[in-house]
N, C-alpha and C positions, 0 to 999 in steps of 0.2 A: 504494500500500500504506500503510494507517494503520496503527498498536498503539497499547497504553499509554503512559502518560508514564512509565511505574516510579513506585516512591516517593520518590525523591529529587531529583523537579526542583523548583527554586526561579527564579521570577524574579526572577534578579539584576539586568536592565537594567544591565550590565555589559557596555559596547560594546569588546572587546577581539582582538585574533587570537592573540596566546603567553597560551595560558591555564595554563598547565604552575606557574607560581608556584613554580619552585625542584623539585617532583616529579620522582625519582629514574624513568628508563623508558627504552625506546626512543624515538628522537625520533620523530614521524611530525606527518605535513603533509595538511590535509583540504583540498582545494580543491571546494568546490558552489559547482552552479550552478542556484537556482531558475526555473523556464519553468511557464507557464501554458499545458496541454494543450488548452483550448479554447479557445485564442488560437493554434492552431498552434506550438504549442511556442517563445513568443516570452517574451523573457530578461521576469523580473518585477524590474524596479529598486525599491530601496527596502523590500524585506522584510527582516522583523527577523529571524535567522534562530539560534538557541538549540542551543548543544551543553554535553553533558555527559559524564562517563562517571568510573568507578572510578579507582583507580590501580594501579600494579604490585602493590601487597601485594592489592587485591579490594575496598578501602576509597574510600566516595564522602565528597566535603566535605559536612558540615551543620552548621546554628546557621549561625553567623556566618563559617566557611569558606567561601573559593570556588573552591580549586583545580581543574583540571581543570573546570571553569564558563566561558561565553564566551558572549555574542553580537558578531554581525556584521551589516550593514545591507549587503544585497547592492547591488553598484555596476548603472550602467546594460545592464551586461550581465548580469547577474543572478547575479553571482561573488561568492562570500567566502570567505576561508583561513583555518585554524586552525592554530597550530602546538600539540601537546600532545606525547603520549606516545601506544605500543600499550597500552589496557587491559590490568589482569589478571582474573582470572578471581573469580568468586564463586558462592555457592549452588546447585550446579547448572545455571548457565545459562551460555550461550556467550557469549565476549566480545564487547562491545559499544559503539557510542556511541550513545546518544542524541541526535534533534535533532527540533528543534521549529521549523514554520517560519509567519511570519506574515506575509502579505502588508498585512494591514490590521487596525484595531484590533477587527474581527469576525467573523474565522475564523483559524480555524489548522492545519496539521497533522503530526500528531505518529509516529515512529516509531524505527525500530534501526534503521544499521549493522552489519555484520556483518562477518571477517576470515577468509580461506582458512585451513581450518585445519593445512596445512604452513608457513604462515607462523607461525602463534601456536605449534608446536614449536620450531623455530628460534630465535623470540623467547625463549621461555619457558623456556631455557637457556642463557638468556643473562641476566647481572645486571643489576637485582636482583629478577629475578621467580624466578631459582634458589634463592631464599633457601625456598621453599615448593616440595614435590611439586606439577609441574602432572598436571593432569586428562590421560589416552593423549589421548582425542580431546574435545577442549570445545566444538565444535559438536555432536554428531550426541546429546548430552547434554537438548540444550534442543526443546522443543517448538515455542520459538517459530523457532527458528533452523532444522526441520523446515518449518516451514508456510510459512514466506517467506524463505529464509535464500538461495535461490537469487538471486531479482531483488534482495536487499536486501543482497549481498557484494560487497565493494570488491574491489581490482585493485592492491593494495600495487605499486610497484615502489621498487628500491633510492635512496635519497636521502641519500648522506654517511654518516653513523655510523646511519643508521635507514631508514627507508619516507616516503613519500608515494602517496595516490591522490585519484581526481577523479571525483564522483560528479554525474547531474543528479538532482534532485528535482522530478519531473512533479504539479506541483495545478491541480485542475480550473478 
């Protein structure tokens, strides 16, 4: 599954996993794993692999911010971890991460995350995303979260004071 990139990715070449930068949120832990589907689903080491996303209040870093901004260079098993926050919500669309993944300096591919959306009620009464009315339901909102929101929703489970989930990314 491709999408857009949004309008808010910047390459930062910013090789980091606690992209959180101080940002007030739930904690959560992204663990991907890039496999190349026509190599038999065999780990791709060495992909530069690009995450982004809002923050609690709906707000992305830009100019010269990089909060919530990270790359990771997947190891030989084709793993890389993110520590951030649960987005929050913006514009009518479901919450999301964004990630950009590049095996080599000649393709790339780019898409959404997505989060069950009884987890993002739960979250989203809890501080400080209570600071704002969240949306009843902020997946079923967005069209894109309709067309791919199925194969493209993580598997939150409980992780200390927040979530973690673990995601593969299949490129061709």
């Amino acid at each position: 599954m491709e999408s857009g990139a949004g309008p808010y990715y910047l390459d930062l070449d910013r090789v980091r996993s606690d992209i959180t930068e101080g940002r007030d949120g739930v904690p959560f832990r992204l663990d991907l794993t890039v496999v190349r589907v026509s190599a038999g689903c065999r780990p791709v080491a060495g992909a530069a692999v690009d995450v982004w996303h809002a923050d609690a209040s709906g707000t992305y870093s830009t100019g010269g911010a990089a909060f919530l901004r990270g790359t990771q260079v997947a190891d030989g098993a084709g793993r890389c971890t993110f520590r951030t926050i649960v987005p929050g919500w913006y514009a009518g669309l479901a919450p999301h991460i964004h990630f950009k993944v590049r095996p080599d300096s000649r393709t790339e591919t780019t898409a959404q995350l997505f989060f069950p959306e009884e987890l993002l009620v739960k979250v989203y009464a809890r501080p400080p995303y209570d600071r704002r009315r969240a949306p009843e339901h902020p997946n079923a909102r967005d069209s894109r979260y309709r067309a791919s929101g199925a194969a493209m929703t993580l598997a939150p489970v409980p992780d200390g004071d927040g979530y973690r989930a673990a995601y593969t990314v299949g490129i061709a």
